[in-house]
C-alpha positions in Angstrom: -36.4 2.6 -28.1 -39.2 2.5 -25.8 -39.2 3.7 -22.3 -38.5 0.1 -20.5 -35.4 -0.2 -22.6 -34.5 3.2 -22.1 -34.6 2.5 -18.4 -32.6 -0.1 -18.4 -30.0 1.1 -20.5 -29.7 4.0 -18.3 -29.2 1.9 -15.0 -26.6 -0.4 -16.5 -24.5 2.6 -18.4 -24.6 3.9 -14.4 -23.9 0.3 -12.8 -21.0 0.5 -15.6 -19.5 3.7 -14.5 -19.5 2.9 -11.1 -17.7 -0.6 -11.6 -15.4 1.0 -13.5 -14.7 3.7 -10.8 -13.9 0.6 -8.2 -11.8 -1.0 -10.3 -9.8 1.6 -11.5 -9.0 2.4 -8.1 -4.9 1.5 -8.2 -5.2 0.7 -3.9 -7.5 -2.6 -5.4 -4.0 -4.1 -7.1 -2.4 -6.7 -5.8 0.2 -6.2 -3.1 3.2 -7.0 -5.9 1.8 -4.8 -8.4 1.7 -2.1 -5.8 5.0 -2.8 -4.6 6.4 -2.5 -7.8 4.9 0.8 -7.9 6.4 2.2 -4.9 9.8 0.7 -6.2 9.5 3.4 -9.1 8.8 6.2 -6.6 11.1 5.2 -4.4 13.6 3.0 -5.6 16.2 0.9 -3.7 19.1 2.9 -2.4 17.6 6.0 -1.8 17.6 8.1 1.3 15.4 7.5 4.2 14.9 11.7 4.4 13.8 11.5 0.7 11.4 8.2 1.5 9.3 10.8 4.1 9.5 13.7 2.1 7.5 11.7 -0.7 4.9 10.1 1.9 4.8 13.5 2.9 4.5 15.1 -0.7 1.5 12.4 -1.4 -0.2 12.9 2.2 0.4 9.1 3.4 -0.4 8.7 6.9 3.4 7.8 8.1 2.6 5.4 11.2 5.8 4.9 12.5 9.8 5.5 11.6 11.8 3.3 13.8 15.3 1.9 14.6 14.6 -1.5 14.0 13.6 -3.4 10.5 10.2 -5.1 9.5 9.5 -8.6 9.6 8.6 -10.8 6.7 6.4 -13.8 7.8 5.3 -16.0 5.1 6.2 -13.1 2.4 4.0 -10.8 4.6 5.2 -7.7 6.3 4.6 -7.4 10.2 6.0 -5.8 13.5 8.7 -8.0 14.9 8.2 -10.0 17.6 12.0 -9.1 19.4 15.2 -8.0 17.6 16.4 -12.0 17.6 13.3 -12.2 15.0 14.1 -13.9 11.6 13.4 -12.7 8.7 14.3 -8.7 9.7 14.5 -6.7 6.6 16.5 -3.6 7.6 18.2 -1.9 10.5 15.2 1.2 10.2 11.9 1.0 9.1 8.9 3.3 8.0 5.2 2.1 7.8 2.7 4.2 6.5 -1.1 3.8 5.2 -1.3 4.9 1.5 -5.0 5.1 1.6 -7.9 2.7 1.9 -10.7 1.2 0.4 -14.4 -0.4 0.7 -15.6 -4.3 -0.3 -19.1 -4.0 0.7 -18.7 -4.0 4.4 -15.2 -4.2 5.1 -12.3 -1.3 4.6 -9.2 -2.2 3.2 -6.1 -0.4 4.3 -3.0 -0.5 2.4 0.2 -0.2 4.3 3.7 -0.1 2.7 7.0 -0.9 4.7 10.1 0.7 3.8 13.1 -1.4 5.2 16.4 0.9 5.4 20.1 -0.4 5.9 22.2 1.2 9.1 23.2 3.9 6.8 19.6 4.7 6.1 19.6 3.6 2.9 16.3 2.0 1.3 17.1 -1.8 0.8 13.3 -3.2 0.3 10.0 -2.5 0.1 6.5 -4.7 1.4 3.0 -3.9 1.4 0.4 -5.6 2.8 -3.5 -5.4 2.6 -5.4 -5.4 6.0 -9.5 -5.4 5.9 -11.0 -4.6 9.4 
């Protein structure tokens, strides 16, 4: 192999590795395929204490725990408007950031909301994907 080909074999083996770095990254799933992930860490019915525990066990960035559900607009999680808001999943509510990401110029947060039931039990799960 001469030295042009060399070259370029070199630069796409390393244009290779680095795709497969950004795709492998499991924030770049879709928001149901990361949902069902956080379903298997924490699954429906368990305790609110145990929900911050494993944010806290996998350094999440818990935003907020309040005394008042999520709302789901158009399938999408979001702060509610009032407490007369359709759509409320839950009587308690955490949000936290698992992590983030880059598309060229714009950083992707994923946020999970955790939905609990007035006896703090976990009844659903969203996540949603905001680039800023």
């Amino acid at each position: 192999m001469d030295r042009k080909n060399k070259y370029i074999a070199g630069i796409s083996i390393i244009i290779l590795v680095v795709l497969l770095v950004i795709w492998s990254n499991p924030l770049r799933r879709s928001e149901e395929r990361i949902r069902e992930r956080m379903l298997l860490i924490t699954p429906i019915g368990i305790s609110v204490n145990n929900v911050i525990a494993t944010i806290e066990s996998n350094e999440w960035e818990i935003w907020y725990v309040r005394n008042h559900g999520f709302e789901l607009l158009e399938g999408r999680p979001k702060e509610p408007a009032s407490r007369e808001t359709q759509n409320i999943v839950g009587e308690h509510s955490i949000r936290a950031s698992i992590g983030y990401y880059y598309n060229f110029v714009f950083q992707t947060w994923v946020v999970v909301f955790w939905g609990f039931d007035e006896n703090f039990q976990l009844i659903d799960i969203a996540v949603r994907k905001d680039a800023k």
